[in-house]
RODO-2510 file (C-alpha; in nm, 4 decimals, decimal comma):
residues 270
     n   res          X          Y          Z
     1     x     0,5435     2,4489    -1,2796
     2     x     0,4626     2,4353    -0,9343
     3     x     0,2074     2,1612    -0,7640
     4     x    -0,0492     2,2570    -0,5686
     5     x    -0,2666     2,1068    -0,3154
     6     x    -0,4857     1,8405    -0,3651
     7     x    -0,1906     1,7425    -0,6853
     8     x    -0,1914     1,3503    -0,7436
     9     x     0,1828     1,2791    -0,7767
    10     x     0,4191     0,9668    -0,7938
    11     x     0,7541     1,0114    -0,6351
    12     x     1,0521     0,8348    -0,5803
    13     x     1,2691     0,8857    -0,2285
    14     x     1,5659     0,7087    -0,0324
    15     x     1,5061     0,8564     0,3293
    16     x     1,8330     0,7895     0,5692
    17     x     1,9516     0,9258     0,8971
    18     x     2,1686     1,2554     0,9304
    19     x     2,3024     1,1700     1,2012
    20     x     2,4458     0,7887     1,0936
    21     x     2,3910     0,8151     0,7266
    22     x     2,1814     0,4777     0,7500
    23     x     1,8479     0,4298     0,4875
    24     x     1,5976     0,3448     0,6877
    25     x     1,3143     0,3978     0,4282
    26     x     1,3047     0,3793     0,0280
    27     x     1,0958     0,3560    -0,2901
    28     x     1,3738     0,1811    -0,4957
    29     x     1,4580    -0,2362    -0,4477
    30     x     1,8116    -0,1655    -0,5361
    31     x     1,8799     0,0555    -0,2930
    32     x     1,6882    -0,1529     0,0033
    33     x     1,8650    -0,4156    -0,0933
    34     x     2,1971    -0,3207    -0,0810
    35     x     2,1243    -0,1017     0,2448
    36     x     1,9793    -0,4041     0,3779
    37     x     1,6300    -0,2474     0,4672
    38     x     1,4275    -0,4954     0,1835
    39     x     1,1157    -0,6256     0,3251
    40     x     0,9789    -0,9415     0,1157
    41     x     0,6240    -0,8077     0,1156
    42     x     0,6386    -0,4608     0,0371
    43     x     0,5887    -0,2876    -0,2633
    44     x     0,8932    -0,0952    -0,4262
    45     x     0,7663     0,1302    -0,6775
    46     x     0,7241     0,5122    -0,6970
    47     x     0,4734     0,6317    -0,4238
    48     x     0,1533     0,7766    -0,4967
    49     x     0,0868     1,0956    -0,3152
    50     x    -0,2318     1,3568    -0,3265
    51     x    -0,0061     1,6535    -0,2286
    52     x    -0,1556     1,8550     0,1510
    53     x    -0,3055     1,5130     0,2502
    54     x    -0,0575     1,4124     0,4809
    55     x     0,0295     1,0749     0,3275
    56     x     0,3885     1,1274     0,4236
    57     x     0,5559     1,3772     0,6653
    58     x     0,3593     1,6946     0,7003
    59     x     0,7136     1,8703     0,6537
    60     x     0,7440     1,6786     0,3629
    61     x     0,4506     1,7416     0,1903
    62     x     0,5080     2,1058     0,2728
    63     x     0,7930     2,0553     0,0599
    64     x     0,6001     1,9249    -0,2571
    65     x     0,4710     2,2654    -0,2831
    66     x     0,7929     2,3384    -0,4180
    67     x     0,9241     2,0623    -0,6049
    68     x     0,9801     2,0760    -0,9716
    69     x     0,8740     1,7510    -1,1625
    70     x     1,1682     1,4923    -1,3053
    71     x     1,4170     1,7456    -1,0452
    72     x     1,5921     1,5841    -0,8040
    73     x     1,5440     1,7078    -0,4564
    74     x     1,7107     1,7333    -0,0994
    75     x     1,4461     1,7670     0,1959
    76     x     1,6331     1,8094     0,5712
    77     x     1,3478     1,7159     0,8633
    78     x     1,4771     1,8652     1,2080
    79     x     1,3233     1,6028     1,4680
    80     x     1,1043     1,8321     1,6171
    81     x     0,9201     1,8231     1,2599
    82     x     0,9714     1,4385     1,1953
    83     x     0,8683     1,1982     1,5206
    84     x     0,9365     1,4677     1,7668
    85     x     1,2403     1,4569     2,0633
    86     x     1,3236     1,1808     2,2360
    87     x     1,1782     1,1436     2,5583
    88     x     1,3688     1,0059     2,8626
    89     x     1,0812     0,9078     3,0717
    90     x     1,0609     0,6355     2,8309
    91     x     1,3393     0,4560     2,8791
    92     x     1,3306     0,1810     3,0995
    93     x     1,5069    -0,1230     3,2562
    94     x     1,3071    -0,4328     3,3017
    95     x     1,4406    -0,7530     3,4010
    96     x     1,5721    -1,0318     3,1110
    97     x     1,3583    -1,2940     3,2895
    98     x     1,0476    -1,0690     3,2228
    99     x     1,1485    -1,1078     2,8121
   100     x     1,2009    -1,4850     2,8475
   101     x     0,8889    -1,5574     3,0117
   102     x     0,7278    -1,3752     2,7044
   103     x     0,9364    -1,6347     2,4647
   104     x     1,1434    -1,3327     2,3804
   105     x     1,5104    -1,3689     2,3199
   106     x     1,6398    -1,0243     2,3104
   107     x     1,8998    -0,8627     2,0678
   108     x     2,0292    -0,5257     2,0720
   109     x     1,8085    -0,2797     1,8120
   110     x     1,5657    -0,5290     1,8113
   111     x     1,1682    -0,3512     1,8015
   112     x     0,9732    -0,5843     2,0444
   113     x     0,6262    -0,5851     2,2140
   114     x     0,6193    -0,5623     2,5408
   115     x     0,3183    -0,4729     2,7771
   116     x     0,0995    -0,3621     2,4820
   117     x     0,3804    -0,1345     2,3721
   118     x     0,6469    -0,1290     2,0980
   119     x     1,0574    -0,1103     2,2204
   120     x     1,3866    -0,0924     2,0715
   121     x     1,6510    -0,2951     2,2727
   122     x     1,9162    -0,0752     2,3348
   123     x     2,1267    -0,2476     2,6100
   124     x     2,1645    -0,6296     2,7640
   125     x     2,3779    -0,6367     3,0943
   126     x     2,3747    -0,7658     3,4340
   127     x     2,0719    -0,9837     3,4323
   128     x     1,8762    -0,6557     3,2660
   129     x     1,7644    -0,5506     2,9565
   130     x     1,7014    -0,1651     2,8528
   131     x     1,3808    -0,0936     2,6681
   132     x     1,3258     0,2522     2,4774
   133     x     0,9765     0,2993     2,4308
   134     x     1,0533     0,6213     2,1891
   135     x     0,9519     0,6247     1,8159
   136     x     1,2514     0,4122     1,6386
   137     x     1,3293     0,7783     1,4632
   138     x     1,2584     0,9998     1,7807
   139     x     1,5119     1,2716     1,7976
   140     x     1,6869     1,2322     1,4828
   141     x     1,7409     1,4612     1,1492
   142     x     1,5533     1,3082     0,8416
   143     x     1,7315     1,3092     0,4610
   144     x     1,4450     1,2461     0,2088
   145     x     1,6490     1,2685    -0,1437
   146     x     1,3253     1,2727    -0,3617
   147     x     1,2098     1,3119    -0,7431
   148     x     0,8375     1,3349    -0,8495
   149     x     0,7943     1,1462    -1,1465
   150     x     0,4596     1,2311    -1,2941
   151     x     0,1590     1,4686    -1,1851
   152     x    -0,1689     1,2261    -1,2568
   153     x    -0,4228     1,4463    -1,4161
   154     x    -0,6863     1,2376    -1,5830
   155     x    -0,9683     1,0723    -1,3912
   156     x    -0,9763     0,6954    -1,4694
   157     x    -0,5409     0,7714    -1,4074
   158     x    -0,6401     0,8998    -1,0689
   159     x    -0,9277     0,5902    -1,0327
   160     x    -0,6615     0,3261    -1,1013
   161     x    -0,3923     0,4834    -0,8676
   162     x    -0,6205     0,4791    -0,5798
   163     x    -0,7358     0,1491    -0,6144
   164     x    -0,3570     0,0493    -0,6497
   165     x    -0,2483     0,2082    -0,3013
   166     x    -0,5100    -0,0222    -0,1403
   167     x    -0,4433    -0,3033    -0,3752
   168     x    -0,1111    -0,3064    -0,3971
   169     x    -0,0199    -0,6803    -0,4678
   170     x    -0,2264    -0,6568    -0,7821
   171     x    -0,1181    -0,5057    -1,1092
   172     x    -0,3485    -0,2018    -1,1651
   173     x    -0,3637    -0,2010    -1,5449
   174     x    -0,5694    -0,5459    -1,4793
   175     x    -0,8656    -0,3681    -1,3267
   176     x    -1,0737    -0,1847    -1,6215
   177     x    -1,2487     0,0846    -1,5706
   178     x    -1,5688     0,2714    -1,7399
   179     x    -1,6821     0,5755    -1,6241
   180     x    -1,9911     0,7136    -1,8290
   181     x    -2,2728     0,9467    -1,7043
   182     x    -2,0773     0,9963    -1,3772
   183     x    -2,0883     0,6694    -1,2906
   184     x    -1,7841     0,4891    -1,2644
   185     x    -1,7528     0,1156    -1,3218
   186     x    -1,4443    -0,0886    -1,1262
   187     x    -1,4473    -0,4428    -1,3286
   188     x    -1,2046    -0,6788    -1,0614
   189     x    -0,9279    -0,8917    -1,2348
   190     x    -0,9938    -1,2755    -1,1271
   191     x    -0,6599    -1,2488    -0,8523
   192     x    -0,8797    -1,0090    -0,6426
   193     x    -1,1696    -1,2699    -0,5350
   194     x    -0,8777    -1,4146    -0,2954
   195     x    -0,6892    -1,0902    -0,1902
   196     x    -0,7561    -1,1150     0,2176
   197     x    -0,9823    -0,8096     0,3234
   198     x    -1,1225    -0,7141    -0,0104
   199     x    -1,3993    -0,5993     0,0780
   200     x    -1,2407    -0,3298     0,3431
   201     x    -1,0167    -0,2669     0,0549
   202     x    -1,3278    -0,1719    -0,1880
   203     x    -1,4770     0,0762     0,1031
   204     x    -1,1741     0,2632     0,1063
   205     x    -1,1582     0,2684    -0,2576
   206     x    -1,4803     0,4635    -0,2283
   207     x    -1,4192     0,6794     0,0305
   208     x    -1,0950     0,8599    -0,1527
   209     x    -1,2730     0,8414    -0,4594
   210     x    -1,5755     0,9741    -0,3059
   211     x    -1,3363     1,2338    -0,1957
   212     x    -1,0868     1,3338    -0,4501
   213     x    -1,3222     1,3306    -0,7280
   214     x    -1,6829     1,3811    -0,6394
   215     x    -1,8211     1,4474    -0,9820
   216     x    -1,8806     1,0552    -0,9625
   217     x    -2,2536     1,0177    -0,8423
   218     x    -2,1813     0,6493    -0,8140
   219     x    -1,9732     0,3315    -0,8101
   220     x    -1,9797    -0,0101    -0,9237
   221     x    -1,7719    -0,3546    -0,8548
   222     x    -1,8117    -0,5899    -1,1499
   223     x    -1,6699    -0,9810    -1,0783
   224     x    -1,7366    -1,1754    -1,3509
   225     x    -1,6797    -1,5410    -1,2350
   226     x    -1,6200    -1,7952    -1,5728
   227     x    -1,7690    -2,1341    -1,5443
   228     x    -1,5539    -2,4026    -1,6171
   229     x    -1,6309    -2,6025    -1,9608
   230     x    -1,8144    -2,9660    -1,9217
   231     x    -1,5858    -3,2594    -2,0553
   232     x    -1,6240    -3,3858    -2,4312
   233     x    -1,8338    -3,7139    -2,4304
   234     x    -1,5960    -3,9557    -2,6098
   235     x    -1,7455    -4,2834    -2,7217
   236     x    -1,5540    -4,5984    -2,6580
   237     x    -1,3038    -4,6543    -2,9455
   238     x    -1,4711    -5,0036    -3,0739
   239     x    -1,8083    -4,8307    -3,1016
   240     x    -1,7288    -4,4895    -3,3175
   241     x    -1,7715    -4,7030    -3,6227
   242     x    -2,1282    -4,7829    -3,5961
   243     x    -2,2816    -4,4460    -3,3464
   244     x    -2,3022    -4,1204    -3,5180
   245     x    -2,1237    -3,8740    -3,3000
   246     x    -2,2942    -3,5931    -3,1713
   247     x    -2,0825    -3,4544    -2,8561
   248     x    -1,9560    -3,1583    -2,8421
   249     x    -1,8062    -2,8964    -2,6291
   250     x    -2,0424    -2,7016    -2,4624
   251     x    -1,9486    -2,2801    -2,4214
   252     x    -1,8107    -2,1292    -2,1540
   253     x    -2,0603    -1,8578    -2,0506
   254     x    -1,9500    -1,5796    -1,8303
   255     x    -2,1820    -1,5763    -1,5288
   256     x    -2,1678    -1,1971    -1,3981
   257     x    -2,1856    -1,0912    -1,0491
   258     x    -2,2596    -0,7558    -1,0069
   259     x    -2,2118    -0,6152    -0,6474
   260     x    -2,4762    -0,3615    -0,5735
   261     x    -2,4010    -0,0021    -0,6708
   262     x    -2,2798     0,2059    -0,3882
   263     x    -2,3479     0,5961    -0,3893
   264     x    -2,1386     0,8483    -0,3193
   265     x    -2,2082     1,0117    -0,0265
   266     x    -2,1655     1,3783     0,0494
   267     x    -2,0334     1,3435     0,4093
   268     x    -1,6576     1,3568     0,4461
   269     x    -1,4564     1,0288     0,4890
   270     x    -1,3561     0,9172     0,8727
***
């Protein structure tokens, strides 16, 4: 069955090179590890994808228009469709003292800053160093070898992706969700209070589910914070003969803190 726009979809891809044959992009650790692309921080896991948003190449998502689920799929990206041809007027020679001054120590294919912009190194000689201010892609051929896993069709499956992509360094089956009378209720695992930029997080969680499924007339954050229990009152050991004992452990009572309900707004997201 074919997808169609606005399809929530998880795929898996190992995007290379035509050209050299070199990975530089990839859902799967295996294969970024042994093509030497692994990045310690990010996420390798199937991608999720709402399917004409233009979450990944638009000649790629083009493509998912197409696609089969669980079939295996070749997608070729001329350059002129991927990050466009390489432009000359932005290559440049600048003097190595000019990168040393900036604590730079320059290696070839090495992506630097420099003046505000980014560079690949692409040459060291003679006292200069030659900066190519391109895209890192710029006038190549893309390979995407792709499978879509799963179409996501129910709601709180949809909820729980979207929170994931901008949560991504917590597991999404620890958030619970409730949605009842169109009102959809977000209850934060305890390893989200001290995720940096939460709260940006939580507005962007709104504004795709404000988007993608506006049936909801409203959304809640629940963070239930436990407080911790009081210590036993032990009586000295020579004196528990003669004193009745009456301490005890006092319950732990969950101490909710509800953050106030946002409404969905009409208006478009930015």
């Amino acid at each position: 069955m074919a997808l169609q726009k606005g399809d929530f979809i998880l795929i898996d891809y190992v995007a290379k090179v035509k050209e050299t044959n070199e990975v530089f992009d990839t859902t799967k650790v295996d294969v970024a590890k042994k093509e030497r692309v692994y990045k310690e921080n990010e996420p390798y896991e199937p991608k999720l994808v709402v399917v004409g948003e233009s979450w990944v190449l638009k000649a790629l998502d083009e493509t998912l228009l197409t696609t089969e689920i669980d079939k295996e799929t070749t997608v070729e990206i001329p350059a002129d469709k991927a990050f466009g041809p390489r432009d000359p007027e932005k290559i440049r020679r600048v003097p190595l003292k000019q990168l040393y001054a900036k604590d730079i120590n320059p290696v070839v294919g090495a992506r630097i800053e420099f003046q505000g912009r980014t560079a690949t190194i692409r040459s060291i000689g003679s006292g200069r160093v030659l900066l190519d201010f391109n895209p890192a892609l710029a006038g190549r051929t893309l390979i995407y070898d792709l499978i879509v896993n799963k179409k996501i069709d129910v709601d709180e499956e949809k909820v729980g992706a979207l929170i994931h992509r901008r949560v991504p360094g917590v597991e999404e089956s620890n958030f619970k969700l409730v949605i009842q009378d169109k009102i959809l209720t977000i209850n934060m695992p305890e390893e989200t209070f001290y995720v940096e930029g939460i709260q940006v997080a939580k507005r962007g969680i709104v504004t795709d589910i404000q988007k993608f499924l506006p049936d909801l007339n409203s959304i809640r954050f629940v963070e239930t914070f436990m407080a911790e229990p009081k210590p036993e009152h032990v009586m000295p050991v020579e004196d528990t003969s003669s004193v009745e004992d009456t301490s005890s452990v006092e319950d732990i009572a969950p101490v909710e803190n509800i953050a106030p309900i946002e409404e969905a707004k009409t208006e478009e997201p930015q």
